[in-house]
Structure formats: structure tokens, C-alpha cells
C-alpha positions in Angstrom: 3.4 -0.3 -6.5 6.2 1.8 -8.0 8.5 1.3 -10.6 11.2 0.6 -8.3 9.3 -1.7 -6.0 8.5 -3.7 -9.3 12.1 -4.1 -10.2 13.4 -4.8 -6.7 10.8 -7.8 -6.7 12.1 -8.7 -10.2 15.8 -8.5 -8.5 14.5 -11.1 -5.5 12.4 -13.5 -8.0 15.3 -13.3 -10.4 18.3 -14.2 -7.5 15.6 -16.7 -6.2 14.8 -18.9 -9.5 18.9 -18.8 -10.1 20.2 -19.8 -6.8 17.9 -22.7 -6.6 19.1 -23.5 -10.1 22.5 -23.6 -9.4 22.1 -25.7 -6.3 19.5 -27.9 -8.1 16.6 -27.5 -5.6 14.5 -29.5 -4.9 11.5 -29.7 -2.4 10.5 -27.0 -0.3 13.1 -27.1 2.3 15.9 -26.2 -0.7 13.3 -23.8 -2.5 12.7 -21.9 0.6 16.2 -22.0 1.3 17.1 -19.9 -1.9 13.9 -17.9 -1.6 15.5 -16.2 2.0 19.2 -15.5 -0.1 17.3 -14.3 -3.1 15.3 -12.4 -1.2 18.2 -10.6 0.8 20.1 -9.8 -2.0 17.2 -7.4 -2.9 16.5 -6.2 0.3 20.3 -5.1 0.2 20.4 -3.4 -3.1 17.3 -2.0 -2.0 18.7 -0.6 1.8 22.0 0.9 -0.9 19.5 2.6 -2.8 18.0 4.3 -0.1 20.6 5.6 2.2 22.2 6.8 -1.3 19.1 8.7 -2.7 17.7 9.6 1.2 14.3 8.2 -0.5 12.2 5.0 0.7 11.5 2.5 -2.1 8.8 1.3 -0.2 5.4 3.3 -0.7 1.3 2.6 0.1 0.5 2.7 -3.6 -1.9 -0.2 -5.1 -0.2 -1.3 -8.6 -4.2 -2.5 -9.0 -7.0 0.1 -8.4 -9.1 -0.9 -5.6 -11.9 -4.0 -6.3 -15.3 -2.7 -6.8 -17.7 -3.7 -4.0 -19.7 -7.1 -5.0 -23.2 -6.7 -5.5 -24.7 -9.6 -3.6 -27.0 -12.1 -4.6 -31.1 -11.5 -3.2 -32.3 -14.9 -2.7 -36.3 -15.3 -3.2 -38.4 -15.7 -0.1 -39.0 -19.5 0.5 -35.6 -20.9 -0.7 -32.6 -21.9 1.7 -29.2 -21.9 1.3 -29.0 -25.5 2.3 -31.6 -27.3 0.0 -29.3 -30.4 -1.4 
């Protein structure tokens, strides 16, 4: 994830935990509710960036380094998964 991914996402969290504030939200109709307007508001600043900079935000990096492959488990010959 870039730079400006993170901060966009700050931007939409941000918008999203002060709309609901202001409109004291409650339940997940109202939270949901402020989640879509919080949520546009980045996507917008985000759409202005772009078409001013000709650049895309968006990108396929991994802000996380791909998992390592989990080593599995050899059970011993005999035993069953489903001894209670």
C-alpha cells in the first residue's frame, strides 16, 4: 500500500468516525450510513488527485510482505483427527 493509499484511508476513517459523531450514531444502520459519506469524501479527494497529477493512487503493492507458507502438522500413524 502506498503512502497515499494510507492517507486516503486515514481521510475515509477520519470523515467516517466524525460524521457518525456529529449525528450521534447509533446501531449499524446510522454507522453504515456515515461509513458510505465518509467514504465518498475520500474517494473524491482521491478522483481530484488523480485527474490533477494524471497518476492512479490505487497500486497492487502489499503494505505487508507476503505470509510464509505454513508448515503442516505430520500426525503419527494410528491417531485420527476425530478421537474425542
Amino acid at each position: 500500500m502506498s503512502e497515499a493509499e494510507l492517507i486516503f484511508t486515514a481521510l475515509a476513517e477520519l470523515s467516517t468516525r466524525q460524521i457518525a459523531e456529529s449525528v450521534n450514531a447509533t446501531g449499524m444502520v446510522e454507522n453504515a450510513d456515515a461509513g458510505e459519506k465518509g467514504g465518498k469524501i475520500a474517494k473524491k479527494a482521491r478522483l481530484e488527485l488523480e485527474s490533477k497529477t494524471g497518476k492512479s493512487v490505487i497500486t497492487s503493492e502489499n503494505y505487508l510482505p507476503p505470509a510464509k507458507k505454513q508448515k503442516q502438522i505430520k500426525q503419527k500413524p494410528g491417531i485420527s483427527g476425530d478421537e474425542e
